[in-house]
FIDREN-158525 format. One record per residue: residue number from 1; residue in one letter; x, y, z of N, C-alpha, C in turn. Coordinates in steps of 0.05 Angstrom, whole numbers. Layout:
BEGIN
ATOM   num   residuo      nc1      nc2      nc3     cac1     cac2     cac3      cc1      cc2      cc3
ATOM   NUM         a        X        Y        Z        X        Y        Z        X        Y        Z
...
//
This chain:
BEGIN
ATOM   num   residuo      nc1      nc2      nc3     cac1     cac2     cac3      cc1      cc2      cc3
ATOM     1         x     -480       16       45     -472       22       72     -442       30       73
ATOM     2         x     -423       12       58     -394       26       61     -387       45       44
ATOM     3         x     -403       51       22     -408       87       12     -413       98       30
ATOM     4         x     -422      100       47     -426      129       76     -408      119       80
ATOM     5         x     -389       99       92     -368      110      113     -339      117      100
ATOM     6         x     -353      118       65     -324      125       52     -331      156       44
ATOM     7         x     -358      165       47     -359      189       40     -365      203       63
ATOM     8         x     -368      189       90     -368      203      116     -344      213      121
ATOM     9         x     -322      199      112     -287      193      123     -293      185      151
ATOM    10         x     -317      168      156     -311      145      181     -290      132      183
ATOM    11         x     -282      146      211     -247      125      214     -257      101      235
ATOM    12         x     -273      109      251     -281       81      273     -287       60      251
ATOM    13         x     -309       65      232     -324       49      217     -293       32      191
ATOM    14         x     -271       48      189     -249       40      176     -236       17      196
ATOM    15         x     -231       30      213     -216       13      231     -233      -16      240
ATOM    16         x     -251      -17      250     -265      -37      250     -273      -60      229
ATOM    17         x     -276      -47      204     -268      -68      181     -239      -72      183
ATOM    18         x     -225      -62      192     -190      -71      182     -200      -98      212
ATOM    19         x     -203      -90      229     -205     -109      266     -214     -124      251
ATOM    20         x     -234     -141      239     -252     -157      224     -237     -174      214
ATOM    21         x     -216     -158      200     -201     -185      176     -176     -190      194
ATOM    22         x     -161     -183      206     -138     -204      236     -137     -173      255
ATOM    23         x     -129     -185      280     -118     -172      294     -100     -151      287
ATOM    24         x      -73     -171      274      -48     -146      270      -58     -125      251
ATOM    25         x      -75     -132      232      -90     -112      210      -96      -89      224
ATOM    26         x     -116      -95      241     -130      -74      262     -102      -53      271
ATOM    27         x      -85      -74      284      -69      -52      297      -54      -36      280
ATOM    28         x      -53      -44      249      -33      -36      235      -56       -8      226
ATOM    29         x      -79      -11      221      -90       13      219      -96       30      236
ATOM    30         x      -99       21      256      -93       44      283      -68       61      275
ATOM    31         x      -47       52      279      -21       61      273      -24       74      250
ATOM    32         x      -28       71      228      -31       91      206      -48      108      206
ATOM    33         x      -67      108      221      -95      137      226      -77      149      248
ATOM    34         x      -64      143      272      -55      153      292      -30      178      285
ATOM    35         x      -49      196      267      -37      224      259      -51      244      274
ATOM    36         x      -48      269      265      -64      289      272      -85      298      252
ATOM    37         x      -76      286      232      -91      285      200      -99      269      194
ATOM    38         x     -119      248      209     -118      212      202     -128      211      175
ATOM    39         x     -148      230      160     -164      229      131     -140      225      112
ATOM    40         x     -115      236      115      -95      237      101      -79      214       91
ATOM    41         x      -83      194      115      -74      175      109      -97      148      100
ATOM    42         x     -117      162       89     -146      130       90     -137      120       66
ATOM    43         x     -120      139       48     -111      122       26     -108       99       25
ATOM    44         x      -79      106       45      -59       82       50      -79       63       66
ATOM    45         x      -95       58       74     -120       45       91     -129       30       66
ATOM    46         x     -142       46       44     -159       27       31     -136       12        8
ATOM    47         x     -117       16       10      -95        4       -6      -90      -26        8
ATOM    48         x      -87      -27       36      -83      -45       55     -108      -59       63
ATOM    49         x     -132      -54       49     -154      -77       52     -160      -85       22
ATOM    50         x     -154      -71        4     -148      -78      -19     -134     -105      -21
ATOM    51         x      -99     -106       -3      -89     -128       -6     -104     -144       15
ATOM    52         x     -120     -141       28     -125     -167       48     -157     -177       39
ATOM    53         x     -158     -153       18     -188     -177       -3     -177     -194      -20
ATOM    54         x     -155     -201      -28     -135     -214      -36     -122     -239      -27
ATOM    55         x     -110     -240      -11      -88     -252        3      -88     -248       33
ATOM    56         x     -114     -258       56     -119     -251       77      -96     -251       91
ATOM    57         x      -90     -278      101      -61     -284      117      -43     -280      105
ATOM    58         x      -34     -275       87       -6     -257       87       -5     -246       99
ATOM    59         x      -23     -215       83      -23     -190      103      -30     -195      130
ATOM    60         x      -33     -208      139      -45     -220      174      -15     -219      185
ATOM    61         x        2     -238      176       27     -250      184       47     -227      168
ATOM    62         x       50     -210      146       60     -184      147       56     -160      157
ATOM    63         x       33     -162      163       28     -137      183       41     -139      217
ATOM    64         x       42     -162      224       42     -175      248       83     -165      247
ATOM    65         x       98     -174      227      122     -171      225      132     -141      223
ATOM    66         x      117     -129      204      117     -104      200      114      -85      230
ATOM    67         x      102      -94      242       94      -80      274      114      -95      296
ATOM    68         x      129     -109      288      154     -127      300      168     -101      299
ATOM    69         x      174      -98      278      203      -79      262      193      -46      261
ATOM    70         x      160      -42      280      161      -16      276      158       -4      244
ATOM    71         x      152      -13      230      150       -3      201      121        5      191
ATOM    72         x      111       29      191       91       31      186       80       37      167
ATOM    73         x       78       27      135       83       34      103       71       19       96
ATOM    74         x       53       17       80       37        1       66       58       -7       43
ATOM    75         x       69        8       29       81        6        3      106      -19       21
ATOM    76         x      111      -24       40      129      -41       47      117      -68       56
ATOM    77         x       88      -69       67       68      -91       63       70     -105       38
ATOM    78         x       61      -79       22       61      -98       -6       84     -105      -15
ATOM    79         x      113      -98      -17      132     -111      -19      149     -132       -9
ATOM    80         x      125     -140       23      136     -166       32      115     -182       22
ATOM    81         x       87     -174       13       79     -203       -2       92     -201      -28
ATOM    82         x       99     -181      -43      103     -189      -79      134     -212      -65
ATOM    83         x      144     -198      -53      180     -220      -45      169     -247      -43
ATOM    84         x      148     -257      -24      145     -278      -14      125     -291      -34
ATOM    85         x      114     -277      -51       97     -299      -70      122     -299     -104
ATOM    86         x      118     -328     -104      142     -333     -118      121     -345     -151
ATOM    87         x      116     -342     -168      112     -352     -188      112     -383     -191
ATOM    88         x      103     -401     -200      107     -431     -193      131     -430     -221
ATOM    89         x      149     -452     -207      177     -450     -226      175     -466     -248
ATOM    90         x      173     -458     -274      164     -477     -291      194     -492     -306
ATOM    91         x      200     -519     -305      225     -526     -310      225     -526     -346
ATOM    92         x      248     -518     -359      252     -512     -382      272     -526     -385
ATOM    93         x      285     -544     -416      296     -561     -422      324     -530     -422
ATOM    94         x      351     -548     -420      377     -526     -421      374     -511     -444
ATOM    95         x      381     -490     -454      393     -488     -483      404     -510     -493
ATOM    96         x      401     -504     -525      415     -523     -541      441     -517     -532
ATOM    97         x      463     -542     -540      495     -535     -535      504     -514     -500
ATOM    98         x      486     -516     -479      492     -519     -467      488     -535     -447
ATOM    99         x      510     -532     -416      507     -542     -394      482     -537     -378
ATOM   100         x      474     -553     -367      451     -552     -347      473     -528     -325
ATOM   101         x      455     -509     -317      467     -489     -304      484     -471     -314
ATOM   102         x      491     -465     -334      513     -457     -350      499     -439     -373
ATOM   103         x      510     -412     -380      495     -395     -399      508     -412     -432
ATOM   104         x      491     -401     -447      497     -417     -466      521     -411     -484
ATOM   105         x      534     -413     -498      554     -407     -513      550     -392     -536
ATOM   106         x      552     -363     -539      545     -356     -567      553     -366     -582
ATOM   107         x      550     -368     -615      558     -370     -634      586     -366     -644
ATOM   108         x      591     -333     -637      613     -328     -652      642     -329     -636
ATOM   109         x      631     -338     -604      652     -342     -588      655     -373     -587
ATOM   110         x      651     -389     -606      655     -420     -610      680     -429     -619
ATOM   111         x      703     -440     -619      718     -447     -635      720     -461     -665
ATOM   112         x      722     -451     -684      723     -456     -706      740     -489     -713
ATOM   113         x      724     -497     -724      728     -525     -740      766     -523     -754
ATOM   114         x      773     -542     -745      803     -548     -757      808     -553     -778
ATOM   115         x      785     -570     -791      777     -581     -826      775     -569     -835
ATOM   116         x      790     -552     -857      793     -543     -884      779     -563     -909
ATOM   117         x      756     -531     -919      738     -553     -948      716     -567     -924
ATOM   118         x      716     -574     -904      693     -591     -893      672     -567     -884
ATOM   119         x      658     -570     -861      627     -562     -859      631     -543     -850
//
């Protein structure tokens, strides 16, 4: 059934799945069909349900901001979830010979040993 409305270029039938998954979604795809060319833009449509088979409420609560600020770009959707999803921070022991917080000290910028004949 959503093979016809991708080989129809159904925009009601587009828009209505975007209404489905939040409100701001809906309006954000209104706003991106609301050309004179709307087929031109279904790209950017199935790029933006792409992320919300993903990560529903994000895009719910970025779309919602994105239509705050007037911004109507998918490629800028997706750059406020990649910002906001952060990797979990995995803690790593310092370098050897250095400070916690502090880059480590190369080698050859070390001060050389005073002992003559020793190590």
């Amino acid at each position: 059934m959503e093979r016809v409305g991708y080989a129809m270029r159904d925009l009601d039938r587009l828009h209505a799945t975007a209404q489905r998954h939040g409100h701001h979604i809906g309006i954000y795809v209104q706003r991106l069909l609301d050309e004179p060319l709307p087929w031109t833009r279904m790209r950017s449509v199935y790029r933006l349900l792409g992320l919300v088979r993903r990560r529903p409420r994000p895009v719910e609560d970025a779309c919602r901001t994105a239509l705050d600020l007037d911004v109507v770009s998918v490629a800028k959707i997706a750059a406020m979830l990649a910002q906001a999803w952060r990797p979990p921070h995995r803690s790593c022991p310092p370098a050897r010979g250095s400070r916690a917080g502090s880059p480590a000290t190369p080698p050859s910028s070390r001060p050389r040993s005073t002992i003559r004949g020793g190590v």
